[in-house]
N, C-alpha and C positions, 0 to 999 in steps of 0.2 A: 935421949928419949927417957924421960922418965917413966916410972912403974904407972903412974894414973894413967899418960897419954898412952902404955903400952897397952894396957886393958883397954881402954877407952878401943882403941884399935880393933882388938881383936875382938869385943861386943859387936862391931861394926861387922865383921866378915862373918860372922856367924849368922848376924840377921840378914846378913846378902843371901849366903850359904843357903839359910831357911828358903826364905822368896823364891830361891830359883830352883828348891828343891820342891815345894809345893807348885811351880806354876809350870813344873815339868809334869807332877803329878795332873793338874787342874788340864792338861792339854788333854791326855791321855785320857781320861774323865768324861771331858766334853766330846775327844773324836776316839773312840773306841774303833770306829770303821778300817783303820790305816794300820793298829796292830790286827785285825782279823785278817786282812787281805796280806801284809807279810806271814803271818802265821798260814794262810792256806798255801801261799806260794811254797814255803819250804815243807807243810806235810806234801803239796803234791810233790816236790821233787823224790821227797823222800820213798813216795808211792810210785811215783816212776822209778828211781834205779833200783828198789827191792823186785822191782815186777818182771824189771831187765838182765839182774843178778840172777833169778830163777829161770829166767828162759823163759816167761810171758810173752815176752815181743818181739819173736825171732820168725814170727807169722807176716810181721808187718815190716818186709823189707825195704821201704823206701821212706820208713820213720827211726832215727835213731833216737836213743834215748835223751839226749841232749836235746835235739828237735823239740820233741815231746813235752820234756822240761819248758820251753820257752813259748811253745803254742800255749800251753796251759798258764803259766804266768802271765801272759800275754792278754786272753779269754778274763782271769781273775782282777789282774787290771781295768780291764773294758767293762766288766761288769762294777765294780766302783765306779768308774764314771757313770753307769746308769744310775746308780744307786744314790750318789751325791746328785743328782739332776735331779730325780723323781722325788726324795725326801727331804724336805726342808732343813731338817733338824743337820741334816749331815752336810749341807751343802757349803760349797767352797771351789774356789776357782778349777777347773778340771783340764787345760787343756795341754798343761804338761804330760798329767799322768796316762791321759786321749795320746797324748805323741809317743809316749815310753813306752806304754799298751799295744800298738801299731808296731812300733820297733821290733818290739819281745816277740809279735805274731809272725811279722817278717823275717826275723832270724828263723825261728821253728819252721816258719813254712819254705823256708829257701832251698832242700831240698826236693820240695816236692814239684813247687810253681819257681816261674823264670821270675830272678829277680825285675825283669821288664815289665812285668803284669804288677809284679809288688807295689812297686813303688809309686804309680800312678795309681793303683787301691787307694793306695796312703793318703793322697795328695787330696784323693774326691772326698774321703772321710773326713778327715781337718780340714777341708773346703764347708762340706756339709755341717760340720759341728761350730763354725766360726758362722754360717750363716744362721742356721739355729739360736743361738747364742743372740745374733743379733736381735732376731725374730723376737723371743723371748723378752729382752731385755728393754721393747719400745714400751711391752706390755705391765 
């Protein structure tokens, strides 16, 4: 390889380099929604185990802090999918994050409700949000 083709080469990777560092920027840019909702999910953890560490939550014996943790990611979740549905500007497919959100709630709430009750919740709510969706989508 000569020195021209070797430069030549490496002008190339560099303008890849660029591209993919701007259009990771230009994502973030356009959906700001998806760093808020990871960033609220880790302050709330963070606000759960300091609250647990002090002895806030030793009232609420049939919630552990973990629970806690995944109700509330769960909630943070569900509420992006409102937010992507109701707001144009943010919208984009939602019925993974609807499935993950559901998850997250059923984890948390597994102590409290019988996974029996859970899981047929789950089933009506992705039944309801795929008929939604339908409903929506003739219009």
């Amino acid at each position: 390889m000569t020195d021209r083709q070797y430069h030549e080469k490496e002008e190339k990777e560099e303008k890849r380099a660029e591209k993919e560092e701007k259009s990771w920027d230009e994502k973030w840019q356009r959906d700001p929604l998806s760093a808020v909702v990871w960033a609220g999910i880790l302050i709330w953890a963070g606000l759960v185990l300091l609250a647990n560490n002090l002895g806030l939550l030793l009232r609420f014996e049939q919630l552990d802090a973990w629970g806690l943790i995944f109700i509330g990611a769960g909630l943070i979740i569900l509420l992006e999918v409102v937010v992507r549905l109701l707001i144009p500007a943010y919208r984009r497919p939602v019925t993974g994050s609807l499935i993950f959100g559901i998850i997250l709630l059923g984890v948390g709430l597994g102590n409290l409700v019988s996974w029996g009750l859970i899981w047929p919740l789950a089933l009506i709510i992705i039944g309801l949000s795929i008929l939604v969706r339908g409903i929506l989508w003739r219009r």
